[in-house]
BAVO-944934 format. One record per residue (C-alpha): residue in one letter; x, y, z; residue number from 1. Coordinates in nm, 3 decimals, padded with zeros to 5 digits. Layout:
N
 res      c1      c2      c3   n
   A       X       Y       Z NUM
...
END
This chain:
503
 res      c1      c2      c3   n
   X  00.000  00.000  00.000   1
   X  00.146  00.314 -00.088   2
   X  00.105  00.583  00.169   3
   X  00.037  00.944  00.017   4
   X  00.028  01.318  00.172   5
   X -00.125  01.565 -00.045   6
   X -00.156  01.944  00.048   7
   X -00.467  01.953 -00.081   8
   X -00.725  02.083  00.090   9
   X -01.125  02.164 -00.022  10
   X -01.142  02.575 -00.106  11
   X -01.573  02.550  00.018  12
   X -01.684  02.248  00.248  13
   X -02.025  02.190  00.310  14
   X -02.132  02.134  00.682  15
   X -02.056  01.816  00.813  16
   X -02.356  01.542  00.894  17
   X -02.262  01.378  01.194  18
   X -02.440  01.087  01.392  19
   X -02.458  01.094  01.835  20
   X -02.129  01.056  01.971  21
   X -02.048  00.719  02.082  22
   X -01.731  00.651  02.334  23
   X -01.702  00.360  02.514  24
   X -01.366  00.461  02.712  25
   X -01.112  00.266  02.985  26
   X -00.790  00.340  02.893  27
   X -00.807  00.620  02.652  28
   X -01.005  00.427  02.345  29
   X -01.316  00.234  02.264  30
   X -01.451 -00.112  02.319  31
   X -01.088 -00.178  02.400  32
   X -01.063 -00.191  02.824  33
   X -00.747 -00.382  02.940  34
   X -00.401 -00.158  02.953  35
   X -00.128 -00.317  02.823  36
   X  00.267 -00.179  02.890  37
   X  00.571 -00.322  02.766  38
   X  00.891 -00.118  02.951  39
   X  01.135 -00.134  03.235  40
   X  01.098 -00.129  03.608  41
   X  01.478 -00.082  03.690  42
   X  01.720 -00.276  03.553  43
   X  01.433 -00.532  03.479  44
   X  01.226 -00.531  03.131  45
   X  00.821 -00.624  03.224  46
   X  00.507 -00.638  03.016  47
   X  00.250 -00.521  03.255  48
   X -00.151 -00.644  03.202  49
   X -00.375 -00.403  03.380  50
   X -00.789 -00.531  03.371  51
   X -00.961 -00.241  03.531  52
   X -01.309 -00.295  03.711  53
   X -01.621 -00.259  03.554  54
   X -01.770 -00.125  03.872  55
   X -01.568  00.137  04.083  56
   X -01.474  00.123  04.389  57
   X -01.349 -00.221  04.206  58
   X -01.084 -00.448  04.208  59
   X -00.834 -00.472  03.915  60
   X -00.685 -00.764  03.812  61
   X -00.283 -00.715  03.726  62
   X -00.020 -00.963  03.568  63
   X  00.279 -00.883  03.536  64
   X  00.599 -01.036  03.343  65
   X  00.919 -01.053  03.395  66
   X  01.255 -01.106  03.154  67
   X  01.451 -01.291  03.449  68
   X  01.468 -01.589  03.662  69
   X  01.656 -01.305  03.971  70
   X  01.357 -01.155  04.080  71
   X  01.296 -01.163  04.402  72
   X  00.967 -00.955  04.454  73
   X  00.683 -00.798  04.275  74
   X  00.511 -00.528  04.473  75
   X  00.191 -00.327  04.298  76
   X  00.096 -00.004  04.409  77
   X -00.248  00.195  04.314  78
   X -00.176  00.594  04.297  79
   X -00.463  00.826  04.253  80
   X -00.348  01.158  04.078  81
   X -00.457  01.372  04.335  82
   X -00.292  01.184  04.640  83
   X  00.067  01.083  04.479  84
   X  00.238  00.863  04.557  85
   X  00.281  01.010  04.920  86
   X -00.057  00.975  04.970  87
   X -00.132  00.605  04.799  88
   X -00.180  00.310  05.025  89
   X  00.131  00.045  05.085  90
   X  00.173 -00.153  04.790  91
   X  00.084 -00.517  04.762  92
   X  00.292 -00.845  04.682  93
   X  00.149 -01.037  04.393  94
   X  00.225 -01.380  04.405  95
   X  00.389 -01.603  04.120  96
   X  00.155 -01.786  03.893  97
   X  00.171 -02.135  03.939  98
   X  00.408 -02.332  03.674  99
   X  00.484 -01.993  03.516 100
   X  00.802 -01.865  03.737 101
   X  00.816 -01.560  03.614 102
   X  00.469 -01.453  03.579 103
   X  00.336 -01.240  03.857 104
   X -00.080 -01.185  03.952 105
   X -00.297 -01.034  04.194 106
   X -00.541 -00.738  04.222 107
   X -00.595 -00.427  04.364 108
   X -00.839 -00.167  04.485 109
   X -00.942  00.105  04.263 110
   X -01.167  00.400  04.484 111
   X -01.221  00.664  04.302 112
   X -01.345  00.824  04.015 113
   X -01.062  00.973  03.789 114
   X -00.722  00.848  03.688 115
   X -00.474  00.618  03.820 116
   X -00.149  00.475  03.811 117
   X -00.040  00.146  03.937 118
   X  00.302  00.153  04.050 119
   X  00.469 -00.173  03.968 120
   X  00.802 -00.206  04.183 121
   X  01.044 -00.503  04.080 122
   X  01.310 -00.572  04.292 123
   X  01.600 -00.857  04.256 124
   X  01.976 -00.933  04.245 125
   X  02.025 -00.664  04.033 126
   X  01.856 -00.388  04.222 127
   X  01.484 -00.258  04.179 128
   X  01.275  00.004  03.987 129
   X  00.956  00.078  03.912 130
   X  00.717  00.126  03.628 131
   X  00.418  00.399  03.608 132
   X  00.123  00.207  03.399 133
   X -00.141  00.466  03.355 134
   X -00.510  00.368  03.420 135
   X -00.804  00.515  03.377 136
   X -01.040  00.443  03.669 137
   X -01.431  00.459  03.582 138
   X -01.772  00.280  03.667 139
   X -01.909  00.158  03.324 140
   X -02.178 -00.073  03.416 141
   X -02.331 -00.283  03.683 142
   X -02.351 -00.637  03.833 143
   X -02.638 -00.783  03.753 144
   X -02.807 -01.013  03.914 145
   X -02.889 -01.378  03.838 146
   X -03.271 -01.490  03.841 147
   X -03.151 -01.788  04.049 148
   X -03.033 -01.560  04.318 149
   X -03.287 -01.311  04.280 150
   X -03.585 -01.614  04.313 151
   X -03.362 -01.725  04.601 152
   X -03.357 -01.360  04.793 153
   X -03.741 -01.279  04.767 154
   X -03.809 -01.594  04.926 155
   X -03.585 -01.524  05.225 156
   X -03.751 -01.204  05.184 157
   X -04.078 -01.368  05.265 158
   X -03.983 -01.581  05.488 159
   X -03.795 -01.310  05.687 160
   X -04.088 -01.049  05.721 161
   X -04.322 -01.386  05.831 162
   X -04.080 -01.446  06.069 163
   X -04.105 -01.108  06.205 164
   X -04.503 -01.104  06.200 165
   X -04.497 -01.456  06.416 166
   X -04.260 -01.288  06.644 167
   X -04.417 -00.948  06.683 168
   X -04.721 -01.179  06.756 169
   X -04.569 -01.387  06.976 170
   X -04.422 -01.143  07.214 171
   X -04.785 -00.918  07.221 172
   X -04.976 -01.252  07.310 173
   X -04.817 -01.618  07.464 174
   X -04.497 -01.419  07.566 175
   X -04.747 -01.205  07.817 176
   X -04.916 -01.507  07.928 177
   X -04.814 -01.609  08.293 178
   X -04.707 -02.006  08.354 179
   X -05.062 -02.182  08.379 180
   X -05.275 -01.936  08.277 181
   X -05.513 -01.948  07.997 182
   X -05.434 -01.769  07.610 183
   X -05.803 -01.646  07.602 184
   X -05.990 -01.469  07.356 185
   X -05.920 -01.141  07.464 186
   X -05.526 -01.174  07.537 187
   X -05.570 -01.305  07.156 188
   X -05.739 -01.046  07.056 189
   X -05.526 -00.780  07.167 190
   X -05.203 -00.986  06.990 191
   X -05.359 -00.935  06.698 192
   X -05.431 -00.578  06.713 193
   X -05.058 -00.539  06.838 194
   X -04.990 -00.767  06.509 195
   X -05.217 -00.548  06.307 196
   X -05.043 -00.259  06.435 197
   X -04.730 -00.315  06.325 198
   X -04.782 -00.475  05.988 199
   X -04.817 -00.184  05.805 200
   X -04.545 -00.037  05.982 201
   X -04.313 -00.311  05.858 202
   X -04.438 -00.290  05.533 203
   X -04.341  00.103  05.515 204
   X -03.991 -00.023  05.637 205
   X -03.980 -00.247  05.346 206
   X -04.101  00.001  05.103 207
   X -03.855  00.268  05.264 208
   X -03.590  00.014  05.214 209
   X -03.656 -00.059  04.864 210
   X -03.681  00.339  04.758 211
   X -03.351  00.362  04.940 212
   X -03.211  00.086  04.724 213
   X -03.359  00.255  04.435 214
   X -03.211  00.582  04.503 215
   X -02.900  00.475  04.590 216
   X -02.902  00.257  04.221 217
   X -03.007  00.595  04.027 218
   X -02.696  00.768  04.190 219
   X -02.480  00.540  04.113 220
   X -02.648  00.529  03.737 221
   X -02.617  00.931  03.706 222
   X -02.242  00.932  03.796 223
   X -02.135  00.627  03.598 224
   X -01.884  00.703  03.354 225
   X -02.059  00.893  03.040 226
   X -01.796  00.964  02.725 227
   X -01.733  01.302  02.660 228
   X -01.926  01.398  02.319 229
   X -01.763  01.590  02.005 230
   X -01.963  01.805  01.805 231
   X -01.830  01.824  01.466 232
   X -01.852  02.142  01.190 233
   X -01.662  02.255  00.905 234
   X -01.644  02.616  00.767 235
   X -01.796  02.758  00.486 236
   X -01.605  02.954  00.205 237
   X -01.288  03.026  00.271 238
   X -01.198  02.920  00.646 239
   X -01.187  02.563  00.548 240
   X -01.148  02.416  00.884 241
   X -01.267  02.102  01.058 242
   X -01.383  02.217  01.437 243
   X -01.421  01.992  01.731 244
   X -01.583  02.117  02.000 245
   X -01.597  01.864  02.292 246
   X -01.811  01.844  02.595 247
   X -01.909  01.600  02.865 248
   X -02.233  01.417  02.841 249
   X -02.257  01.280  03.244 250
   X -02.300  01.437  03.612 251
   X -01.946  01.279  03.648 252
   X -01.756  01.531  03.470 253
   X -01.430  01.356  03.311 254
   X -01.318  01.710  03.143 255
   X -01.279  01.900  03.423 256
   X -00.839  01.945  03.370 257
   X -00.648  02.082  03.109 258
   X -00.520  01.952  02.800 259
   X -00.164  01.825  02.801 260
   X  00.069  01.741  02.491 261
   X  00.091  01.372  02.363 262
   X  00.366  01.296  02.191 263
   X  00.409  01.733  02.141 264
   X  00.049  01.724  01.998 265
   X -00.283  01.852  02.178 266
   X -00.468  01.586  01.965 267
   X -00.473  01.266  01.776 268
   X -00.750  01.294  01.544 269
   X -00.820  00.978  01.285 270
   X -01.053  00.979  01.076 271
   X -01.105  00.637  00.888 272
   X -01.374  00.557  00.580 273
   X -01.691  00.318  00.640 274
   X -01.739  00.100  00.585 275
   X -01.457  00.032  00.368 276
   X -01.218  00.176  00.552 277
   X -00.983  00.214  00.280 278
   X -00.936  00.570  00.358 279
   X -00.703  00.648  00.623 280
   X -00.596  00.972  00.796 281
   X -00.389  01.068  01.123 282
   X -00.408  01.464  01.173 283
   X -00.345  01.684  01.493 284
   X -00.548  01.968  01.499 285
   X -00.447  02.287  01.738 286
   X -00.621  02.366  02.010 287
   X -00.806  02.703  02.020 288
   X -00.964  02.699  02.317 289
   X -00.995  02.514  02.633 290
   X -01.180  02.210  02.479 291
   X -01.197  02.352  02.064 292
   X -00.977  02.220  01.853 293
   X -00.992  02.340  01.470 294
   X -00.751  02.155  01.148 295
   X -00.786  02.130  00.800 296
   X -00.892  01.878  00.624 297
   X -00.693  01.640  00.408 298
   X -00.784  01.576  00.032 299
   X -00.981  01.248  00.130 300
   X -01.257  01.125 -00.073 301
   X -01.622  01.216 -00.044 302
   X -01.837  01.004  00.163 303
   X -01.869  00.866  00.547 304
   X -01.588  00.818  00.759 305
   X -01.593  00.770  01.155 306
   X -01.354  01.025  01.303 307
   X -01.188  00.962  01.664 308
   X -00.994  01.188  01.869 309
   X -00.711  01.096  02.171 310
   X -00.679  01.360  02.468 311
   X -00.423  01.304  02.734 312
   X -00.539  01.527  03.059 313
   X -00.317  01.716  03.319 314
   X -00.441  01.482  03.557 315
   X -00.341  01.139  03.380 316
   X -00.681  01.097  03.214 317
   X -00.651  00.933  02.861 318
   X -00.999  01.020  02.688 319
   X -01.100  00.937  02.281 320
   X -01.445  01.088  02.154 321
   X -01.579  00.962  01.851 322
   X -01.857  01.076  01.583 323
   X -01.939  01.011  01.191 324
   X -01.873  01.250  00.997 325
   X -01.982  01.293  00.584 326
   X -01.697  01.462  00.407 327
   X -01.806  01.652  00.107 328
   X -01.570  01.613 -00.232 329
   X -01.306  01.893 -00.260 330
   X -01.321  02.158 -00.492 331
   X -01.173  02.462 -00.549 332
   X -00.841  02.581 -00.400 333
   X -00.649  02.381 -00.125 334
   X -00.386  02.449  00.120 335
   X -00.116  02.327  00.313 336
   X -00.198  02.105  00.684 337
   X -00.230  02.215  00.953 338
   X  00.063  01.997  01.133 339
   X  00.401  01.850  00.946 340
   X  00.297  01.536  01.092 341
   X -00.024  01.447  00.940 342
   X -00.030  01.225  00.748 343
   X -00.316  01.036  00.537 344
   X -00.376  00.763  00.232 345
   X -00.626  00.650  00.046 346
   X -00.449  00.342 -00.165 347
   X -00.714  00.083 -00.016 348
   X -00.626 -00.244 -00.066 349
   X -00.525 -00.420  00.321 350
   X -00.325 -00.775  00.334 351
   X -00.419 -01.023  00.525 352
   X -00.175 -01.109  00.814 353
   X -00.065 -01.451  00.721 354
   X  00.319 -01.525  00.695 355
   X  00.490 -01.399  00.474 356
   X  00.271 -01.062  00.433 357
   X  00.395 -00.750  00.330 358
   X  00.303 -00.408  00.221 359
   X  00.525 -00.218 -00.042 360
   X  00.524  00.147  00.067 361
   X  00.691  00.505 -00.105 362
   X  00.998  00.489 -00.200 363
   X  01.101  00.116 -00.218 364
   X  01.029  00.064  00.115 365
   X  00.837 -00.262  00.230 366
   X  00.656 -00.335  00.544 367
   X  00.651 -00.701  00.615 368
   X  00.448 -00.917  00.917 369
   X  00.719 -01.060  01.163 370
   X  00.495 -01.389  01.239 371
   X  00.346 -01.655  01.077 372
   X  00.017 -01.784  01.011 373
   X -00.223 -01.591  01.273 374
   X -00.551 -01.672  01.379 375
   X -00.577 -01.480  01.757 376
   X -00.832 -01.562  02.051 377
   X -01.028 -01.294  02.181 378
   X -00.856 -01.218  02.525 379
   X -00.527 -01.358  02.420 380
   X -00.206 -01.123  02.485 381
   X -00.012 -01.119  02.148 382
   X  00.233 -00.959  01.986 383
   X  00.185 -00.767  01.648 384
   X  00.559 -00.802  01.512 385
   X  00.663 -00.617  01.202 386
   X  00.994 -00.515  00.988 387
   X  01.091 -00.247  00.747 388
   X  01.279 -00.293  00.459 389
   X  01.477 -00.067  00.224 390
   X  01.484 -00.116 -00.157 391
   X  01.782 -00.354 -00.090 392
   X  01.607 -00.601  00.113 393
   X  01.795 -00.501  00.418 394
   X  01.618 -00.408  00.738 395
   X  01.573 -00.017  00.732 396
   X  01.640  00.244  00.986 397
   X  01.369  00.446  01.152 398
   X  01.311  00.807  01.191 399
   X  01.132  00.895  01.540 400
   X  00.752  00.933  01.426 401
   X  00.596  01.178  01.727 402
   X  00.883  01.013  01.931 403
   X  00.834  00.676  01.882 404
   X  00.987  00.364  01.639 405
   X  00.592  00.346  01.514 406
   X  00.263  00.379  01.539 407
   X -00.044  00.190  01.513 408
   X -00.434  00.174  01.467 409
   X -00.617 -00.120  01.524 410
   X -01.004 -00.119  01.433 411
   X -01.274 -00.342  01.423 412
   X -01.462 -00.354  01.085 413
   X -01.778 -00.184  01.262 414
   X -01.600  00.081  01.457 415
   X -01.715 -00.109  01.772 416
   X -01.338 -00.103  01.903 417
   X -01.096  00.139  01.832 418
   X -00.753  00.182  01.979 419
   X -00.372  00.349  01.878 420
   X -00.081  00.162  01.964 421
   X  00.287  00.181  02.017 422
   X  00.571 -00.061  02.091 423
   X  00.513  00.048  02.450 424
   X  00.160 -00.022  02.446 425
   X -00.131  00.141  02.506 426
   X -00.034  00.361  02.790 427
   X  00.016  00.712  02.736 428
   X  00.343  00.823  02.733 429
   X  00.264  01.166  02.859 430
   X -00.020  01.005  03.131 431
   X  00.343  00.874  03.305 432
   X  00.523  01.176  03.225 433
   X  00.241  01.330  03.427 434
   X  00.259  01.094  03.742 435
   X  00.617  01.139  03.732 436
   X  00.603  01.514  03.739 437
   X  00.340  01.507  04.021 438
   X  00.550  01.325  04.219 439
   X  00.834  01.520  04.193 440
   X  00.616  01.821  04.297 441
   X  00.587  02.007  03.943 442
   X  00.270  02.147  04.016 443
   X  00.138  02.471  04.113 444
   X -00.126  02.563  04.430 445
   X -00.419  02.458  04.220 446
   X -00.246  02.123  04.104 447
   X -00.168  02.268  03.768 448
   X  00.144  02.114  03.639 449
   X  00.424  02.376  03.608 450
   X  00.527  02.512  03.262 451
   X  00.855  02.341  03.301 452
   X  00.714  02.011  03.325 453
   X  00.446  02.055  03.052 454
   X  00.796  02.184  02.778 455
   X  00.981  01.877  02.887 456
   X  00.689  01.664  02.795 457
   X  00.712  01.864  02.482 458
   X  01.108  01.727  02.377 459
   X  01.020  01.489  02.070 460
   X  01.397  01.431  01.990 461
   X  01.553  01.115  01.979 462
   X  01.745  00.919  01.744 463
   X  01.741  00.662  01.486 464
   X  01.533  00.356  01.535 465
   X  01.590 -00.023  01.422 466
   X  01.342 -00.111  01.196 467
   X  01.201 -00.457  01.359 468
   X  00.940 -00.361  01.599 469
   X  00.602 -00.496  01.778 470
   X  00.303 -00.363  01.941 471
   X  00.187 -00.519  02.249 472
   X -00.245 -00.610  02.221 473
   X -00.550 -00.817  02.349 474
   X -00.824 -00.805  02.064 475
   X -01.112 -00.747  02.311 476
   X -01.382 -00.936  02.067 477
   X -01.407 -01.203  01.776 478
   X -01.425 -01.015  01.464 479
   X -01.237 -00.863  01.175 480
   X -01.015 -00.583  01.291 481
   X -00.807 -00.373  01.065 482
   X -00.429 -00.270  01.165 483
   X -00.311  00.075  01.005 484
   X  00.109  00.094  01.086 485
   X  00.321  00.413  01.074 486
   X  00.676  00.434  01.046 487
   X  00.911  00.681  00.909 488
   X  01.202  00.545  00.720 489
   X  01.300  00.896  00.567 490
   X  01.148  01.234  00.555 491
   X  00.740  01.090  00.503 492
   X  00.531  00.914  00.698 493
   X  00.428  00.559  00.539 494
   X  00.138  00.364  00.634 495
   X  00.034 -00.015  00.561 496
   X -00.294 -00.145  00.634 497
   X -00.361 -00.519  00.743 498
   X -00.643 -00.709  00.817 499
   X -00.692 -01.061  01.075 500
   X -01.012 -01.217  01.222 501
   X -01.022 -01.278  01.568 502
   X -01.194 -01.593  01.699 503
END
């Protein structure tokens, strides 16, 4: 697939028809919950498996790996952004999975609302460190529960509040009667009165208790976690600009802190074609306001495509809102991005991942699947391995794209799950830089981060890259996902496209 840029950009765009927002969000994307890192703790190299709970407070389920047989302890640690570290509870030992030395499991408590870290702490022969895996911490549904257990309950239920009649009876009428006497008609009658009495008051105690358990199941509903909605327009005549204006949608207010710069851009905006998806674009619109971001649009071709775009938050928070947008065809004159780093194609045509797959990309350049055959399990931690090479065969080097060896997109055919990759995962890279600069005190009375820390999440430099690389996943759900990859060989950004069902 060849991967093409074009400066092109519509001189009058129609307004935009857009569908209700849809964001399904855990760890910054959609449909896609677990949080997956792949990085050091120390002088020890660990892929880290975060499942967060569904229902919050919540326990979540962490695995961690290890590259050696020296360690000696695994300790996990839950920090809340607003606490720190100095204000997060002790950490907690996970225990080694049995048959599996160096695989580490156990779970802890998430609170609160808001975002997280867990601190994973690795210590050994050859020291300790720790890793910062960013997680976003948010009720998204409920426990239901069975019909068995709810049969089961209503007839304790019944059998409780009869038991409380025959008692309230009981102690108004026999209970009263002295040894040898007689339980007449009129010591009966006056139990049942007493019984009478307070039968309807147990009744309002059950109905109070059920309205309390109703109440306290609306709250809970009302501040479960609702995805922040963008609204979508374009300008007419000669401004030319896509606008995204977003907003949140839920009494729980996930919006409420800055924007901070991922990978040196306020957003990662994607917008990809349905449903053939064969149009691809990554852009990073500038932010105009506190929660407005406005780009132009690439030369893409007319029709619907499902746009997505990836905040990182000043408190951790890794948000993506999502709408569907109809682009109008271009016409008239264009102009230049908005960003040096978008980057967008519209070749098509996806390979399957199978061994021996490969993508030719601009100039000579060929983007080749690292494994064989591949059929993945829903659930199942694998490894999406790929290689560059150069018109020679040989395996290329790699310009930093946004800081990193590549970048990825992995999407399921009905935009049901949505999520953007890199070697390291799908942690944010500036959701750690963020924990790290919180503990270190780079914050301001109001918990703003300081300027300083916000430019030195800003330093995109680095230097070449081998071309051999692999992204870290779990498909969340059977189904036919397409993988988008990004690398930067020489001065343009190249993309290959790649499709694989997951059982």
């Amino acid at each position: 697939m060849d991967a093409t840029r074009s400066p092109m950009i519509p001189r009058r765009l129609s307004a935009l028809v857009f569908a209700g927002a849809l964001c399904v969000v855990a760890s910054a994307h959609i449909g896609s919950p677990n949080v997956l890192f792949d990085g050091t703790a120390g002088p020890y190299a660990v892929r880290v498996i975060v499942r967060p709970p569904e229902v919050v407070p919540g326990r979540a389920e962490v695995t961690v790996r290890v590259d050696a047989a020296d360690v000696e302890r695994v300790v996990i640690r839950p920090v809340f952004w607003r606490a720190g570290v100095a204000g997060a509870p002790a950490g907690d030992d996970l225990s080694r999975i049995a048959g599996q030395e160096r695989v580490y499991n156990g779970q802890l408590w998430l609170m609160a609302y808001g975002a997280y870290s867990v601190y994973v702490t690795v210590s050994g022969a050859r020291g300790s460190g720790t890793a910062i895996v960013p997680v976003n911490s948010f009720a998204t549904g409920r426990l239901p529960l069975s019909r068995g257990l709810g049969a089961i309950l209503v007839v304790l239920g019944v059998l409780l509040v009869a038991g409380i009649v025959t008692i309230i009876r009981a102690a108004s009428g026999e209970s009263l009667v002295p040894p040898g006497e007689v339980f007449d008609a009129a010591k009966r009658r006056r139990a049942n009165i007493t019984t009478a009495i307070f039968v309807p008051i147990l009744a309002l105690i059950v109905f109070g208790g059920a309205k309390w358990w109703s109440s306290e199941d609306a709250s809970y509903r009302r501040f479960m976690y609702g995805s922040p909605a963008v609204d979508v327009t374009v300008g007419n005549g000669d401004e030319r600009s896509l606008r995204l204006a977003l907003h949140d949608t839920a009494a729980f207010h996930a919006l409420f802190a800055p924007v901070a710069p991922d990978h040196g851009k306020m957003m990662h905006l994607f917008l990809v074609s349905m449903p053939d998806m064969n149009a691809f674009a990554h852009l990073h619109p500038r932010q105009t306001d506190s929660l407005v971001f406005v780009g132009e649009e690439p030369s893409l071709p007319a029709g619907r495509y499902r746009l997505f775009g990836d905040v990182t938050l000043e408190n951790g928070l890794s948000l993506t809102v999502t709408n569907e947008v109809t682009v109008p065809a271009p016409s008239g004159k264009l102009r230049q991005p908005t960003d040096v780093d978008d980057s967008w194609t519209t070749s098509g045509a996806a390979v399957r991942l199978a061994a021996g797959a490969k993508q030719t990309l601009d100039g000579g350049y060929v983007l080749e699947w690292s494994g064989a055959d591949f059929n993945p399990a829903s659930g199942q931690t694998v490894d999406l391995g790929f290689t560059v090479r150069d018109a020679t065969g040989a395996i290329a080097s790699l310009k930093p794209y946004l800081g990193m060896a590549a970048h990825a997109v992995v999407m399921r055919d009905d935009a049901s799950v949505f999520i953007h990759l890199h070697p390291m995962g799908t942690v944010s890279m500036v959701g750690q830089q963020v924990f790290q600069a919180r503990d270190r005190g780079d914050t301001t009375s109001r918990g703003r981060l300081q300027p300083g820390a916000l430019a030195q999440m800003n330093d995109m430099s680095g230097m070449t890259m081998p071309g051999t690389f692999s992204f870290p996943y779990e498909f969340p759900k059977p189904g036919r996902y397409r993988i988008w990859v990004q690398v930067k060989p020489a001065g343009q950004v190249l993309t290959g496209a790649f499709d694989v069902d997951v059982r």
